[in-house]
C-alpha angles and dihedrals in degrees: 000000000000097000075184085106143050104183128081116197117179127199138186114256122208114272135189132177086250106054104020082100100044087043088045093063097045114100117256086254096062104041121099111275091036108147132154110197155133092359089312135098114201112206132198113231125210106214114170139167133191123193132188119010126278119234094271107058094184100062099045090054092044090054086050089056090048090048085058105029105033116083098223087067114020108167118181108251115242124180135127086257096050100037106114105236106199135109136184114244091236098056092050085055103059100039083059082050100060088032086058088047092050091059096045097047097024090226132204121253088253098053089042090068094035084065093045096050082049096062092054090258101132126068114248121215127198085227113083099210101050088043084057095038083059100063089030077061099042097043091051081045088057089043091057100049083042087057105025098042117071100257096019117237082352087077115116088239097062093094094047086042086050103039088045096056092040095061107031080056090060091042104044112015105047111062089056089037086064090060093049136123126167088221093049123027133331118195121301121210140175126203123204143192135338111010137191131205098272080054101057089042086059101045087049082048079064105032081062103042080062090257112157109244126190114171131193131199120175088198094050100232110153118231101181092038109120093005115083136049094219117098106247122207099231116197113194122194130207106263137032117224122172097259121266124227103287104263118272089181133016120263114254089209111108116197117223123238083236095049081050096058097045088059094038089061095034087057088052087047106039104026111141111282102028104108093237127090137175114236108283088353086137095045094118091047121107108253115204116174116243098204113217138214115239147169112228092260094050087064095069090043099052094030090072100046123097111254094244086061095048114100116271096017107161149181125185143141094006088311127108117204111213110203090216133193120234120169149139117221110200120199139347133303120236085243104075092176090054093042089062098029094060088040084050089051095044096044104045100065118106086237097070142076110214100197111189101161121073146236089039101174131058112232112233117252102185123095107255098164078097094058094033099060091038097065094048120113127216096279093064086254120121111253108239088214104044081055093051091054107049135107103245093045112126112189094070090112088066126088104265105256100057084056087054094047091053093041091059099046088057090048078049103051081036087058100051109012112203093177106111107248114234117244100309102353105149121224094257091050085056099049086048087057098045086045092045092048091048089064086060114058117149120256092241090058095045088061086048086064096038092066089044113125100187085217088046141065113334112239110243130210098200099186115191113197117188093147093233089105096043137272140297113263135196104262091049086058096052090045086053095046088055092050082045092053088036090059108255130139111253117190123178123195119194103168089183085048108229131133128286114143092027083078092066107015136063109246090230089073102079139010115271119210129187125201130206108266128029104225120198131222083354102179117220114265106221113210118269111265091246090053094052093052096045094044086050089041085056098050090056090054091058092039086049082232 
């Protein structure tokens, strides 16, 4: 170790996909930047980030597992799952104790730190110019939540930020800085998945002290975007998946130079935006319902069309926009012959649910305001996967992205409720309802969604209300508002025109169409036998049945 210098100066080197490995396993001494002059040793640092999955998701999670496990690389693990949270009480103390006298003596950065240092809160290292490299990095950290935080170090998250980096520094920092020298090797860390505020201040704390940081998010969010000064390589693969555990073994499974090819050529053929997709190749994307604006032609028209042909279809970022259909049709046309023909055509396909006996939901008895206000996060939101986990969560039986793409349309119509609130019935009391009738979905409808290729035919409730079965109630509006959010097709038929879903829902939710005459007690015409063989004839044909 040269004691012939006390400054440490780090500087990015050039990365590509092809050579950061390679770079990352190089000593210090023989990496690009290296210098050694005039008191001081300039490094080359090795800062990556990529983002999204490539096609073969066993082998990018079995080379995760060799950049931790496997000697030649090493890097030091860091995710919110694997950061180290505790904190001894006297350090806690003390760091409310430089944070009180900050407020009383308003005290530069500098002296900030100095305080800091002086209560034993910054790691200490044998070598100078890393000693001196570790307040130089907390000081610039200081500088960055001054400048990047409203009201600077006057913001109410200063002391999270601060106890967070202190003490994932002595957790997690310590132990590989001991090892350290500037000629030879500085710590090396990977960060991986989702990421929070604490966390980005601590990855810019090591960025700064001259730490090699290479992070990887399957979802390609981008921690460091926005956040840091230093130009960052970004690598960004093919395909975005919500991030796995990080491995704890490698993965048996070998992909064939065959299997390779195939998704090499799907992903060309059927990336986001390109108008063609695989059967159920969007069945772990996240479905919300566009609502659109018809005439009451246009409803036949558009009703028959596949989602990915109706206008503003998307897919984007892991989501999938459904251009849906809601609207309630009053009365009767004069012709008698069309009116049943379009309901026949819309109601016998196997994608759709007539309903012509009401209620058709059971209202839930049971106090949910327990579970409700468990599963919200900080924001006041429901957390998707606190729902999924819990106990009285229904849909388990489900793969997995169809429950995620309930969970979020009743954190969606929770967010914002659209259902009308009793007499005084306060805004909480209505999202614990909504919440409450969304654990509690019919079997008949759960299978609805369950057929339901986002790309594909849109799923129809087709609801006929002649009042002769009985009357719409409330928990059967807020279980059609979540199929609505969800993306499905919802179609309501009053012959004698009166309101039904106006008692629960805003009338700016759906289209409303009148027809020409108001018919009472109207039954429901059932299709004549040899249109029904010949519609469901028809339907074979298409299927190739």
């Amino acid at each position: 170790m040269n004691p012939a210098y006390n400054q440490l100066n780090v500087k990015q080197v050039s990365l590509s996909y092809e050579n950061w490995l390679d770079l990352l396993k190089k000593p210090v001494n023989e990496r690009p930047e290296f210098s050694l002059e005039n008191g001081s040793i300039n490094i080359g640092q090795v800062l990556g980030s990529f983002l999204g999955i490539p096609l073969d998701t066993d082998e990018y999670y079995n080379q995760l597992f060799d950049y931790v496990n496997t000697e030649e690389v090493q890097l030091h693990l860091l995710s919110e799952d694997t950061l180290n949270k505790a904190i001894d009480n006297a350090h806690f103390q003390s760091i409310q104790k430089v944070l009180n006298i900050y407020q009383e003596q308003k005290l530069s950065i500098n002296r900030f730190a100095a305080f800091l240092d002086g209560e034993q809160l910054l790691l200490k290292s044998a070598v100078p110019a890393i000693h001196r490299k570790i307040r130089e990095a907390l000081i610039a950290t200081l500088e960055r939540f001054s400048q990047h935080e409203d009201g600077g170090l006057r913001n109410h998250e200063l002391r999270r930020v601060l106890v967070d980096v202190i003490k994932w520094s002595i957790n997690h920092l310590q132990h590989p800085l001991e090892k350290s020298d500037p000629q030879r090797e500085m710590p090396k860390f990977i960060w991986y998945g989702d990421f929070k505020k604490s966390h980005q201040y601590f990855l810019y704390y090591l960025i700064k002290l001259g730490c090699d940081l290479v992070i990887f998010h399957p979802e390609g969010q981008d921690v460091l975007s926005g956040f840091i000064e230093e130009d960052v390589f970004t690598h960004r693969f093919q395909n975005k998946r919500h991030a796995e555990p990080f491995p704890i073994e490698k993965r048996s499974r070998k992909t064939t130079v065959a299997y390779r090819a195939s998704r090499e050529i799907e992903s060309i053929l059927n990336q986001e935006g390109s108008g063609l997709y695989k059967p159920w190749q969007l069945r772990d994307y996240t479905p919300s319902s566009l609502t659109l604006r018809t005439t009451y032609d246009e409803l036949y028209l558009i009703g028959k069309e596949i989602a990915m042909i109706r206008p503003d279809f998307e897919v984007a970022n892991g989501q999938v926009k459904i251009p849906t259909i809601f609207a309630k049709i009053k009365g009767v046309s004069k012709n008698k012959k069309e009116y049943w023909e379009r309901l026949h055509a819309l109601s016998e396909s196997e994608y759709s649910l007539l309903i012509r006996k009401l209620p058709f939901t059971m209202p839930g008895t049971s106090d949910f305001r327990f579970h409700y206000r468990n599963a919200l996060d900080r924001d006041g939101l429901l957390n998707v996967e606190k729902m999924m986990e819990a106990h009285y969560w229904p849909y388990s039986f489900l793969a997995s992205g169809l429950q995620n793409g309930i969970a979020h349309s009743v954190r969606r119509i929770c967010e914002k409720p659209d259902l009308k609130p009793l007499h005084s019935e306060s805004e909480e009391e209505v999202k614990i309802y909504l919440f409450n009738q969304a654990m509690h979905m019919p079997k008949s409808m759960i299978q609805l969604l369950e057929r339901f290729d986002y790309s594909q035919h849109v799923p129809k409730i087709i609801l006929y209300n002649n009042e002769l079965t009985g009357m719409l109630s409330r928990s059967d509006a807020a279980l059609l508002l979540l199929l609505n959010h969800f993306g499905i097709d919802i179609m309501i038929y009053n012959p004698p025109g009166h309101n039904d879903i106006e008692n629960y829902l805003d009338e700016s939710l759906y289209d409303t169409h009148w027809l020409e005459e108001v018919v009472f007690e109207l039954e429901y015409r059932e299709p004549s036998i040899l249109k029904r063989v010949l519609f469901q004839g028809i339907l074979k044909n298409l299927r190739g049945d």
